[in-house]
N, C-alpha and C positions, 0 to 999 in steps of 0.2 A: 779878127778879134784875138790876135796871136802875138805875141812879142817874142823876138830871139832873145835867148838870153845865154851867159856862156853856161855851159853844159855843167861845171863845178859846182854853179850857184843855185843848182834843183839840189833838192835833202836828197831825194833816189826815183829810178825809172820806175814809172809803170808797171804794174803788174800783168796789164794787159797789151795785149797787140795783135797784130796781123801782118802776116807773111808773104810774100810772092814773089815771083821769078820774072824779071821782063831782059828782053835780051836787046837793054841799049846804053849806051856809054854814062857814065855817072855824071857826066855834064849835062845830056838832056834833063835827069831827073833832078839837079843842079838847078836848070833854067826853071822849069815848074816851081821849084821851089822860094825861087827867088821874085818871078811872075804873081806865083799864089802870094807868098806872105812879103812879099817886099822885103827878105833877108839877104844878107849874103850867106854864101853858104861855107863851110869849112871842108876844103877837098884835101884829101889825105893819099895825095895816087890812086890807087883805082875805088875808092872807097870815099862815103861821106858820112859825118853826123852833127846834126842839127836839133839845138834842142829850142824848144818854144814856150811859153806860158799862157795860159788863157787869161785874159785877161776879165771875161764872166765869173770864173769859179776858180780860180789861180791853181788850175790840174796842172802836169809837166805834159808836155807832147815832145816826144822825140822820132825822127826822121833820119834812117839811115840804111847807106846801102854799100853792102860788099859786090867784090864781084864772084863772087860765089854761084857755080853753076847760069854765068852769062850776065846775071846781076840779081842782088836779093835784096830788096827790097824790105825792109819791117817798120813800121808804125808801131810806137808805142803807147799809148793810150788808153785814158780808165774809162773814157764812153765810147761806145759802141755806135753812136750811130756819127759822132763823129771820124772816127777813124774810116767807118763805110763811105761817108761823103769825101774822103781825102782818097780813098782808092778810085771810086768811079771817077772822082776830077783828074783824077793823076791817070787813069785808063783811056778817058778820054782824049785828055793832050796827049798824049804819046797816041792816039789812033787806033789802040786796042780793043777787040771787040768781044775777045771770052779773056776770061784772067783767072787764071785757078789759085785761091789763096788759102793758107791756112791763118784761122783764127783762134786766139786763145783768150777769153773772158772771165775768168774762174769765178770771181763776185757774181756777175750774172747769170753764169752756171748754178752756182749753188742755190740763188735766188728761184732760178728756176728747178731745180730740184725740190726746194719746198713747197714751190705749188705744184709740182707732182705727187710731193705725199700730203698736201691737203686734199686734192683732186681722191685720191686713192681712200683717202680718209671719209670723205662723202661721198662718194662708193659705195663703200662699205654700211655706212650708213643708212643709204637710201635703201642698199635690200635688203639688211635688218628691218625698217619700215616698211617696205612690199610684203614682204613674209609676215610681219607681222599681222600688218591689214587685209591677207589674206586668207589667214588664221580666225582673225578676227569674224571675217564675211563667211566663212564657213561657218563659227557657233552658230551667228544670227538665223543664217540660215535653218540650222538643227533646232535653233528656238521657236523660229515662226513653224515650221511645220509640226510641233512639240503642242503650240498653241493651237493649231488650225485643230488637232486632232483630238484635242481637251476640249473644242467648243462644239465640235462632229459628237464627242461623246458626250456632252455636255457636263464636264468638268470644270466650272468655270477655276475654282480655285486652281488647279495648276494650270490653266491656260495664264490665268493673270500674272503669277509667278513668272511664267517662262517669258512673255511681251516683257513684264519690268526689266529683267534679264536681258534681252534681246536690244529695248533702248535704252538701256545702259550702257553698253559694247558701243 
């Protein structure tokens, strides 16, 4: 679901991507790449980059590798789980079996940051509501035995006060 398209004709890269180091010639990751998407690919000596469009939600995907530290590999890409399925395919053709990558999502970070401070937000909330319901069961408490000891004395008047009391709480 991918179209080459030349690299001038995206507005600009991705802000997202993923990282990693495989230590093989930029023709094999050449071959995957042309295997996967049916492109050819643009090799620049020991280096490639390749850029793609989705053609679902017209995103830029870019594909490129230095050979920086044996070969470095980056994905650029704004979904996430897309770029994961282009690393395990590409991990798998080349035969790899751990791959250490760095990843960088920042949108999804921060996305994820705001449900940590709602998270943190009803937190907070809920032991505000424990405490208070705690609070609460303590009056009733002080009201029913308040009651029991107005009806032992027989006081009805403030035994009745303190039950209205008590189920009103």
């Amino acid at each position: 679901m991918f179209m080459q398209v030349a690299d001038g004709s995206l507005a600009q890269r991705p802000s997202s991507s993923v990282s990693f180091y495989v230590s093989e010639r930029v023709n094999r990751v050449l071959m995957w790449v042309q295997k996967s998407f049916g492109a050819e690919g643009a090799r620049h000596g020991d280096s490639m980059d390749i850029a793609f469009v989705c053609l679902r939600d017209s995103r830029p995907l870019f594909i490129s590798m230095t050979p920086e530290n044996g070969g470095k590999v980056t994905i650029q890409c704004d979904d996430m789980e897309t770029a994961a399925e282009l690393v395990q395919h590409l991990a798998h053709d080349l035969g790899l079996r751990e791959l250490e990558s760095v990843a960088n999502f920042p949108y999804e970070m921060s996305q994820f940051r705001e449900v940590l401070m709602k998270v943190d937000e009803y937190n907070a909330i809920r032991l505000k509501l424990t405490a208070e319901m705690a609070d609460s069961s303590n009056v009733v408490k002080t009201l029913v035995i308040k009651a029991e000891d107005a009806r032992i004395l027989g006081d009805m008047c403030v035994g009745h006060r303190a039950l209205d009391v008590a189920c009103a709480l």
